[in-house]
C-alpha positions as CSV (number, residue, x, y, z in Angstrom):
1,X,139.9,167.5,54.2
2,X,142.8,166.9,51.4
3,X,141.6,165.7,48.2
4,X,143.9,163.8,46.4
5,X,143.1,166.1,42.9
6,X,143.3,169.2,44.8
7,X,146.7,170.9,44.1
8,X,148.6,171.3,46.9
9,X,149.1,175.4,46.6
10,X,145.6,175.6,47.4
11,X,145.4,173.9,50.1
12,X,145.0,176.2,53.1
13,X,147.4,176.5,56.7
14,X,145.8,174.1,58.9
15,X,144.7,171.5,55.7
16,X,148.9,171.5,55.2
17,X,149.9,170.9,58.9
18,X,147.0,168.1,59.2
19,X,148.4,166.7,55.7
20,X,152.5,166.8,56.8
21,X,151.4,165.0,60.3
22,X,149.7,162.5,58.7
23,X,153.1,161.7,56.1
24,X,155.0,161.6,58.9
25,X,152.8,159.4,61.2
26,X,152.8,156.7,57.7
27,X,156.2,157.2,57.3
28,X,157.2,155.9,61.0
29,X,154.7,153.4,61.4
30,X,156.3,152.2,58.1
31,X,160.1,152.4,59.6
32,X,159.1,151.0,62.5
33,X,157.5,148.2,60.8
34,X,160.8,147.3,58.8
35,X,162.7,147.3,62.2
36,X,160.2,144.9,63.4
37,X,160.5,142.7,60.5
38,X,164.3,143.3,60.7
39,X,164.3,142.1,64.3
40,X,166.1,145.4,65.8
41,X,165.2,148.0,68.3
42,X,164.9,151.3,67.9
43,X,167.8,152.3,69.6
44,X,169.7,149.6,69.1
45,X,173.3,149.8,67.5
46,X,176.0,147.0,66.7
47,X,177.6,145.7,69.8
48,X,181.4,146.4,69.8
49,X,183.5,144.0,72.2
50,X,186.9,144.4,73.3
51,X,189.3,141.3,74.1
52,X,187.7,140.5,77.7
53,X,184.4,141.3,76.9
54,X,184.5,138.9,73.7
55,X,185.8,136.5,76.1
56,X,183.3,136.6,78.5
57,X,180.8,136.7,75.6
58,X,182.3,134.0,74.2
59,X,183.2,132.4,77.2
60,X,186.5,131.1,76.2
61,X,190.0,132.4,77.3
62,X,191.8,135.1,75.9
63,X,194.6,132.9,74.3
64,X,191.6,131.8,72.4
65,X,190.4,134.7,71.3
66,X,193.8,135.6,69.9
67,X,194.0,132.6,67.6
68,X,190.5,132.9,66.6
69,X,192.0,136.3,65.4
70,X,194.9,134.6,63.6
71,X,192.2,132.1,61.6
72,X,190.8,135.5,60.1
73,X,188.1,136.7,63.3
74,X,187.3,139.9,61.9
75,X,188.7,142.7,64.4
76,X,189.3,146.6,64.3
77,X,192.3,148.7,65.9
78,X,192.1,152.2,67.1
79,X,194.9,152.8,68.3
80,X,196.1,150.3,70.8
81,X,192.6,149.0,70.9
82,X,190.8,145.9,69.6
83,X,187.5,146.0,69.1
84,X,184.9,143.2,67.7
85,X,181.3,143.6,65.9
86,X,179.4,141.2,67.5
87,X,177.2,140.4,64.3
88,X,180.7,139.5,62.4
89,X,182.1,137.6,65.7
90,X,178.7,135.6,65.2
91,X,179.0,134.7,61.3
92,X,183.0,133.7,61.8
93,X,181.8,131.4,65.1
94,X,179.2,129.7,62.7
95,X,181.6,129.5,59.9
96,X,184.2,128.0,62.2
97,X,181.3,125.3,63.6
98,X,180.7,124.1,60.1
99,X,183.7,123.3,59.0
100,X,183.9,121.4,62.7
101,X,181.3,119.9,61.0
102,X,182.7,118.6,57.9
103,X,185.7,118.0,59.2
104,X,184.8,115.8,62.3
């Protein structure tokens, strides 16, 4: 079929349609294999959490999650809104447990 010396003007219709699948097919085996690696889904994006919801996640009370917010919780406002990534709610929670840590 394609030759890797042949230039690619020459190649004809079908020998350029049978060479662009087969990029494509390498080139999402190869994306899906990073996701893989990377431990994410397809179609997964990062989890947002408003105050409840990070409550419930967190299982903890509200009142909590306000003064986690006061020692430096990463949040975002739109509007009257507050929303929470969970990935960053995850890093400050293991941040906070180490220095329980060290200082217990």
């Amino acid at each position: 079929m394609y030759s890797e010396n042949k230039p690619l003007f020459t190649l004809s219709i079908g020998e350029f349609i049978a060479l662009a699948k087969e990029l494509i097919n390498e080139t999402i085996n190869e994306k899906e294999l990073e996701k893989k690696l990377l431990g994410e889904t397809a179609d997964k994006k990062d989890e947002h959490f408003n105050i409840k919801e990070l409550a419930d996640f967190l299982k903890c009370s509200k009142v909590t999650i306000h003064k986690y917010k006061k020692n430096g919780l990463p949040f975002y406002r739109t509007g009257r809104k507050v929303l929470f990534k969970k990935t960053e709610v995850l890093n400050f929670m293991r941040v906070i447990k180490s220095k329980r840590v060290i200082q217990g």
